[in-house]
MOPAC internal coordinates of N, CA, C and O (Angstrom, degrees):
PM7 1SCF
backbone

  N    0.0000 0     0.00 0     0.00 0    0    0    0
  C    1.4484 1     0.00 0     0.00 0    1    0    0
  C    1.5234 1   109.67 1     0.00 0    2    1    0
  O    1.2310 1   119.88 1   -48.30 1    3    2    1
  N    1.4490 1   117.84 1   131.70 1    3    2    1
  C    1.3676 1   112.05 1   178.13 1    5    3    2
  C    1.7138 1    97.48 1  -111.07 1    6    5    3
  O    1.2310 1   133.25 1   -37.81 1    7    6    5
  N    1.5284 1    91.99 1   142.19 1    7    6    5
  C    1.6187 1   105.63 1   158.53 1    9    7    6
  C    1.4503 1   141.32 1   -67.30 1   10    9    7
  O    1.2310 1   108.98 1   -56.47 1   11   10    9
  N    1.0003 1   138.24 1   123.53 1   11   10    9
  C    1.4121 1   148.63 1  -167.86 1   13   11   10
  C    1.8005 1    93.23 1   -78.34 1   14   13   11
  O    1.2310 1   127.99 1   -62.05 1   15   14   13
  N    1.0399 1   102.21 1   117.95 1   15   14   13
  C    1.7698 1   110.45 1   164.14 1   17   15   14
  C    1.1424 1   115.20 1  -107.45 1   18   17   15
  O    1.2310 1   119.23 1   -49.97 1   19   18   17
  N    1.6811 1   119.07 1   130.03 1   19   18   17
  C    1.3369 1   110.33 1   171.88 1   21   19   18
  C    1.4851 1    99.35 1  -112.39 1   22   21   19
  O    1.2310 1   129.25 1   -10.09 1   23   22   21
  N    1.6314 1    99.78 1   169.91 1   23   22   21
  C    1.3718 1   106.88 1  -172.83 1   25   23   22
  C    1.4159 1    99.55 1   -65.68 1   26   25   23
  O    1.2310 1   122.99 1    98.93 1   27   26   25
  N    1.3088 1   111.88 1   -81.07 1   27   26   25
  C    1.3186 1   125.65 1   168.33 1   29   27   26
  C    1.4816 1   129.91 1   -73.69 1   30   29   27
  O    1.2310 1   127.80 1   -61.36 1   31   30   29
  N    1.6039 1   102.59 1   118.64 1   31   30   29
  C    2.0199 1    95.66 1   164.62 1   33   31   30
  C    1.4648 1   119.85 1   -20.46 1   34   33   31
  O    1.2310 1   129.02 1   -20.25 1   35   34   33
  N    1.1745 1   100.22 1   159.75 1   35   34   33
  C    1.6700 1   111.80 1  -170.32 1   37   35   34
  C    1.5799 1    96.06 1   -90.95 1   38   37   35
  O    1.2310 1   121.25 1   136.55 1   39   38   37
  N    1.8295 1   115.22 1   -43.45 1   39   38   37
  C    1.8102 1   106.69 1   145.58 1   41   39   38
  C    1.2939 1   133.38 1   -11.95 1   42   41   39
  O    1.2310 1   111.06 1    99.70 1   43   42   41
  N    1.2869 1   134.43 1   -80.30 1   43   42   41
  C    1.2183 1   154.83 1   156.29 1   45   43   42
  C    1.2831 1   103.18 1   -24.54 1   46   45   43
  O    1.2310 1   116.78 1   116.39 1   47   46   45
  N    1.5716 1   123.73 1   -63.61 1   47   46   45
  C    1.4550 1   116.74 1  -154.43 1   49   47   46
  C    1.3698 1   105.48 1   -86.79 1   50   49   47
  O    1.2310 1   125.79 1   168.60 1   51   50   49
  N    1.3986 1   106.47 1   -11.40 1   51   50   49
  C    1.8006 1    95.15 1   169.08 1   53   51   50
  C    1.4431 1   118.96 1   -87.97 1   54   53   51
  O    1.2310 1   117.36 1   142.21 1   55   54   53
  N    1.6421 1   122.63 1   -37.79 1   55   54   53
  C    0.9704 1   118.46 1   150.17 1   57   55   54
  C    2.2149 1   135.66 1   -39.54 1   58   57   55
  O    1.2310 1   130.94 1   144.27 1   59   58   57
  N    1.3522 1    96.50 1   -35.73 1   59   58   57
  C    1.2882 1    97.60 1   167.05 1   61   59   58
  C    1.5484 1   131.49 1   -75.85 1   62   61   59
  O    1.2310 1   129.55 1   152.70 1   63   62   61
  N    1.3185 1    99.19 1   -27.30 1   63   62   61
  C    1.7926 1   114.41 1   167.48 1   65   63   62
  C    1.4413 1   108.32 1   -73.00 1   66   65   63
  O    1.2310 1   119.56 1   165.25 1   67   66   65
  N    1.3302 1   118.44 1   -14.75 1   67   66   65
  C    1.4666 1   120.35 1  -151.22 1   69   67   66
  C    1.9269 1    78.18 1  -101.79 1   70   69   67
  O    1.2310 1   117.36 1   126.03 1   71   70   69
  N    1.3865 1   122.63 1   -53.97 1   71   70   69
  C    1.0985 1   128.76 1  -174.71 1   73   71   70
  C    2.0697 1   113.75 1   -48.66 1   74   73   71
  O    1.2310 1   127.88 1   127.09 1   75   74   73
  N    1.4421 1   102.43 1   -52.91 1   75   74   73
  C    1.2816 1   121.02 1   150.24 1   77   75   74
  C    1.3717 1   136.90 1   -13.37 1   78   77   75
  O    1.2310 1   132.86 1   109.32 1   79   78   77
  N    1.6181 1    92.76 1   -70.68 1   79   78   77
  C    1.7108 1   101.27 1   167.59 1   81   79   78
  C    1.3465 1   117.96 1   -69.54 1   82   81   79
  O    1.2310 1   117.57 1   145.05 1   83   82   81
  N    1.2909 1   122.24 1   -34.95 1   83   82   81
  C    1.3883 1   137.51 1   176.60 1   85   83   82
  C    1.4725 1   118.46 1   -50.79 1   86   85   83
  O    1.2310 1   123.12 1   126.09 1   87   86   85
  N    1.2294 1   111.63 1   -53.91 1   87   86   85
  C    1.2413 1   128.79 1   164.11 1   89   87   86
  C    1.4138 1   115.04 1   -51.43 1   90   89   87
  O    1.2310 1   116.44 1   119.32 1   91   90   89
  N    1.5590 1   124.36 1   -60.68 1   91   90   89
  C    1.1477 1   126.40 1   166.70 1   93   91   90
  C    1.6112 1   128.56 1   -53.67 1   94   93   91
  O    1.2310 1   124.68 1   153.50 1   95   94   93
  N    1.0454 1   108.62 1   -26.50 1   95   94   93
  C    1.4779 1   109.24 1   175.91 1   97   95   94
  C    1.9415 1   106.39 1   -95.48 1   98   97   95
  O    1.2310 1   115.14 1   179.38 1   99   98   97
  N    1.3444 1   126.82 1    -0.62 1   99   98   97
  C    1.0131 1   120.47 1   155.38 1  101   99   98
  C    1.4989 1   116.97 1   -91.11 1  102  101   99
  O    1.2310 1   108.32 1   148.31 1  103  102  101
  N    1.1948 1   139.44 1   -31.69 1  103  102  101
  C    1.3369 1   150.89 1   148.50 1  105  103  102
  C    1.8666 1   103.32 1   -31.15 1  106  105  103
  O    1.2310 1   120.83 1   108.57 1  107  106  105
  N    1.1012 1   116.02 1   -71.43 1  107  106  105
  C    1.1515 1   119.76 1   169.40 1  109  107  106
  C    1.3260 1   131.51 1   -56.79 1  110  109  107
  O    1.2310 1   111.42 1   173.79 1  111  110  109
  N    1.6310 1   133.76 1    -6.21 1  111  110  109
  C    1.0616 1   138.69 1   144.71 1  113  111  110
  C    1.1239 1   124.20 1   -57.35 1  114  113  111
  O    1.2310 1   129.63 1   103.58 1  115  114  113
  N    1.8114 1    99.05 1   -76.42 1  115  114  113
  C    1.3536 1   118.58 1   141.06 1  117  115  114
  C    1.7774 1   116.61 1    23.31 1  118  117  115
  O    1.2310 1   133.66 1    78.96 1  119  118  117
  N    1.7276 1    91.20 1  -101.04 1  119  118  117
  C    1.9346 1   112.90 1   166.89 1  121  119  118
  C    1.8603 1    98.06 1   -50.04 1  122  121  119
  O    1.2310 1   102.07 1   138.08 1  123  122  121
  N    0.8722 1   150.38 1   -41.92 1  123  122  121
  C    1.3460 1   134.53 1  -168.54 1  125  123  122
  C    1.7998 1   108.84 1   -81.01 1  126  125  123
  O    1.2310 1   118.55 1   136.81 1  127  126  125
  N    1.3674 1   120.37 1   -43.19 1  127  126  125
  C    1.2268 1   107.30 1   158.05 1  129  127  126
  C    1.6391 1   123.31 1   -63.22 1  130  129  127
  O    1.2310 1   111.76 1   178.59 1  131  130  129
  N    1.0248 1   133.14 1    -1.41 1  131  130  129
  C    1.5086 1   133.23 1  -145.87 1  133  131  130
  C    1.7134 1    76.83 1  -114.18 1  134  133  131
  O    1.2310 1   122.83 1   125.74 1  135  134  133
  N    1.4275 1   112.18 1   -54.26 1  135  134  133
  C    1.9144 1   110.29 1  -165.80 1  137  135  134
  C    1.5008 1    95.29 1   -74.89 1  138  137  135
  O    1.2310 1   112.55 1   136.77 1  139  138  137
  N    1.3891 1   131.67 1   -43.23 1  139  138  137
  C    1.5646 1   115.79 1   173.47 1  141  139  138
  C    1.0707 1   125.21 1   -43.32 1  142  141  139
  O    1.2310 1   116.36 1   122.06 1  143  142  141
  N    1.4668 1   124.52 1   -57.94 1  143  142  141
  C    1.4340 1   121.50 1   174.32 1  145  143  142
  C    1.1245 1   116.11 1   -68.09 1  146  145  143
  O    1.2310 1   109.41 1   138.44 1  147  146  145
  N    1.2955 1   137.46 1   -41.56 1  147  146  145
  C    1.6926 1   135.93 1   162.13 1  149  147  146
  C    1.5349 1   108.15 1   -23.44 1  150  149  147
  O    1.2310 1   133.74 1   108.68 1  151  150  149
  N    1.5749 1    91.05 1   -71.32 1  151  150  149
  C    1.7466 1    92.10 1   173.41 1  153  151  150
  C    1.6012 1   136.39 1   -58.14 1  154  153  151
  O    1.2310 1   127.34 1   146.89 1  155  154  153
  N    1.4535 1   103.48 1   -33.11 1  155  154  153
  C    1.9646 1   104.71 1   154.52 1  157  155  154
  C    1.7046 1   112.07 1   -44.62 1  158  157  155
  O    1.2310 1   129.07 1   122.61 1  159  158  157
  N    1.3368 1   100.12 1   -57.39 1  159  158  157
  C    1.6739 1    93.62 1  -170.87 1  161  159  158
  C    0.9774 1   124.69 1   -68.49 1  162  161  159
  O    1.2310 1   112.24 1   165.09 1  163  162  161
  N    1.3288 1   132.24 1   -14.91 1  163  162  161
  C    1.5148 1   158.16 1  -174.77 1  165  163  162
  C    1.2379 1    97.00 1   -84.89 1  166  165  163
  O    1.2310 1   103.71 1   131.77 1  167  166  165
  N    1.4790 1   147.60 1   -48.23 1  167  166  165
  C    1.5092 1   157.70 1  -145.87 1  169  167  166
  C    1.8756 1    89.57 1  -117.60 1  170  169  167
  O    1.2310 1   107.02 1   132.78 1  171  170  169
  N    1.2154 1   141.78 1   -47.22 1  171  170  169
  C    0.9308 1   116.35 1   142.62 1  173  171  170
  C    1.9780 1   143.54 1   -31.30 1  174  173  171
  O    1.2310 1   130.29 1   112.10 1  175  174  173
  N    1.4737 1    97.76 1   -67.90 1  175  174  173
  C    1.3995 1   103.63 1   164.82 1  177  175  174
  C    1.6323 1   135.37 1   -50.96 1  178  177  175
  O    1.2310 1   134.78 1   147.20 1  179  178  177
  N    1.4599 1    89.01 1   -32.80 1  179  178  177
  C    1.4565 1    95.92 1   177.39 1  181  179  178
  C    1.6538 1   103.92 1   -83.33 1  182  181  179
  O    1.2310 1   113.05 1   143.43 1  183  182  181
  N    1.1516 1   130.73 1   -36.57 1  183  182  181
  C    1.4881 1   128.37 1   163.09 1  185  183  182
  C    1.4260 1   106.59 1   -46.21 1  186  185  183
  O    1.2310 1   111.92 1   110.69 1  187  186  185
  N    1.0281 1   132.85 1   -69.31 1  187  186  185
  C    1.4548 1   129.77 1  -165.24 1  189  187  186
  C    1.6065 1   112.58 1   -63.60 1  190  189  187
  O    1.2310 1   128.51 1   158.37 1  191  190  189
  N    1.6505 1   101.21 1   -21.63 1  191  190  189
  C    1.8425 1    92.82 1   165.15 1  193  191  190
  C    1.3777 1   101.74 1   -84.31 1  194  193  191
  O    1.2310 1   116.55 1   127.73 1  195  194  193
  N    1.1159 1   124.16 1   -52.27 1  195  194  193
  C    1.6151 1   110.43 1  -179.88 1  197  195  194
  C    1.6916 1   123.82 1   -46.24 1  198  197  195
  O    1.2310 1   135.53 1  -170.19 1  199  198  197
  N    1.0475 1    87.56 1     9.81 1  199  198  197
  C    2.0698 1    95.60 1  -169.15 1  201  199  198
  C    1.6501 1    99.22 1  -102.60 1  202  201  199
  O    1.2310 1   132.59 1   124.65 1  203  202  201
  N    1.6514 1    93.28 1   -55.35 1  203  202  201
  C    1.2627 1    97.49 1   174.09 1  205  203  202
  C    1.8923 1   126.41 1   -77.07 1  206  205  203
  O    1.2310 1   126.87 1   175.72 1  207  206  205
  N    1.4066 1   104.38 1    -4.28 1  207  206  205
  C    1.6479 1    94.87 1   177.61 1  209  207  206
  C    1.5790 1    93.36 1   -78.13 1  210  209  207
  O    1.2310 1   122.03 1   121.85 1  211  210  209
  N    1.3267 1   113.71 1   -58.15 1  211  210  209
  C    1.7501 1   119.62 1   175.77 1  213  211  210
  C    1.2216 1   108.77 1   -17.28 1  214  213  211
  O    1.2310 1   115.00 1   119.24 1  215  214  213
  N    1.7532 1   127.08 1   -60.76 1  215  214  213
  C    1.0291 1   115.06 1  -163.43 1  217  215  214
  C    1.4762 1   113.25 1  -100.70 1  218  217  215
  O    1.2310 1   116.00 1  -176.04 1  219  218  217
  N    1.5880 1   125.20 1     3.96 1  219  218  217
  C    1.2510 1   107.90 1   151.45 1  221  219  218
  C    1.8702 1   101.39 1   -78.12 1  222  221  219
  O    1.2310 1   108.12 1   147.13 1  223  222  221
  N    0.9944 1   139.79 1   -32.87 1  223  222  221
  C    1.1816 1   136.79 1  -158.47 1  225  223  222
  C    1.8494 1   108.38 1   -57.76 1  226  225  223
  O    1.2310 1   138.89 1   142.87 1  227  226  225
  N    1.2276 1    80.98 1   -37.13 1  227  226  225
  C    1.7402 1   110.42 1   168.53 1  229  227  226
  C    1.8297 1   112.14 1   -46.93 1  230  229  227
  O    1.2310 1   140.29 1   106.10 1  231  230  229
  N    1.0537 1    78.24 1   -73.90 1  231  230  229
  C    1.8182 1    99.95 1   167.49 1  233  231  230
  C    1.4813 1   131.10 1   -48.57 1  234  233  231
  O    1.2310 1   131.99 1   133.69 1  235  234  233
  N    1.2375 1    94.45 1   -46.31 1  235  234  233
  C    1.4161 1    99.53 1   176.50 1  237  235  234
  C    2.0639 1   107.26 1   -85.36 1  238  237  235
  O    1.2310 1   122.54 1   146.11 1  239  238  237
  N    1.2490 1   112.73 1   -33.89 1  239  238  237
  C    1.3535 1   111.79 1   165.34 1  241  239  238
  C    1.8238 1   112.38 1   -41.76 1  242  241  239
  O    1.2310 1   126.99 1   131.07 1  243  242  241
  N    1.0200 1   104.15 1   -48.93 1  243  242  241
  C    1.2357 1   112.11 1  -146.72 1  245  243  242
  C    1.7715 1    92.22 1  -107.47 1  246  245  243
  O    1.2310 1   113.94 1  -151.24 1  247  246  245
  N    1.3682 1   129.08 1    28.76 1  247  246  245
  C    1.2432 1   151.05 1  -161.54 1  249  247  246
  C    1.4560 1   102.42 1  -133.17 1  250  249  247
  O    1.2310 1   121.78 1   123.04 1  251  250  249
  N    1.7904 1   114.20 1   -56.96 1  251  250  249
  C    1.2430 1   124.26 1   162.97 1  253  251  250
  C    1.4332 1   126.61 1   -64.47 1  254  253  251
  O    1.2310 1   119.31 1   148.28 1  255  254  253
  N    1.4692 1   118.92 1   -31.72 1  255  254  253
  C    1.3757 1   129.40 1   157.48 1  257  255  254
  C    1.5089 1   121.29 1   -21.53 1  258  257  255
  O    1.2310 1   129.85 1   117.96 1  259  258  257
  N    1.0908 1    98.62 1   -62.04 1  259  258  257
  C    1.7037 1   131.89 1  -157.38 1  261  259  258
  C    1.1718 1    84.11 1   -66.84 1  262  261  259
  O    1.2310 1   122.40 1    86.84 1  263  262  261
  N    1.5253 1   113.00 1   -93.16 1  263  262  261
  C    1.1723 1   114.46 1   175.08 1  265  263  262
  C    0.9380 1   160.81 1  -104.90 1  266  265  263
  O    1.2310 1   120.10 1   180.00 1  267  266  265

């Protein structure tokens, strides 16, 4: 019977997969805070144009009025 040698303990290599996922699921927070706030400022900005089309819309209503 011959023995199978690994480089590394099977210890190690679960700990390193374990390190792995860890990493990956902070990366992926990470991207989930990064697209939340993207999207605040975006939902902000787009509010403040919608404020301002209103009130040219305003303007220009009342532009056509006249004349």
């Amino acid at each position: 019977m011959t023995e199978t040698k690994y480089i590394f303990p099977k210890q190690p290599q679960s700990v390193t997969v374990l390190v792995f996922i860890t990493v990956l699921i902070v990366l992926l927070l990470i991207l989930t805070v990064m697209v939340h706030m993207r999207n605040r400022k975006l939902k902000s900005t787009l509010e403040e144009q919608m404020a301002e089309r209103r009130l040219l819309d305003k303007i220009c209503a009342d532009f056509t009025a006249v004349y």
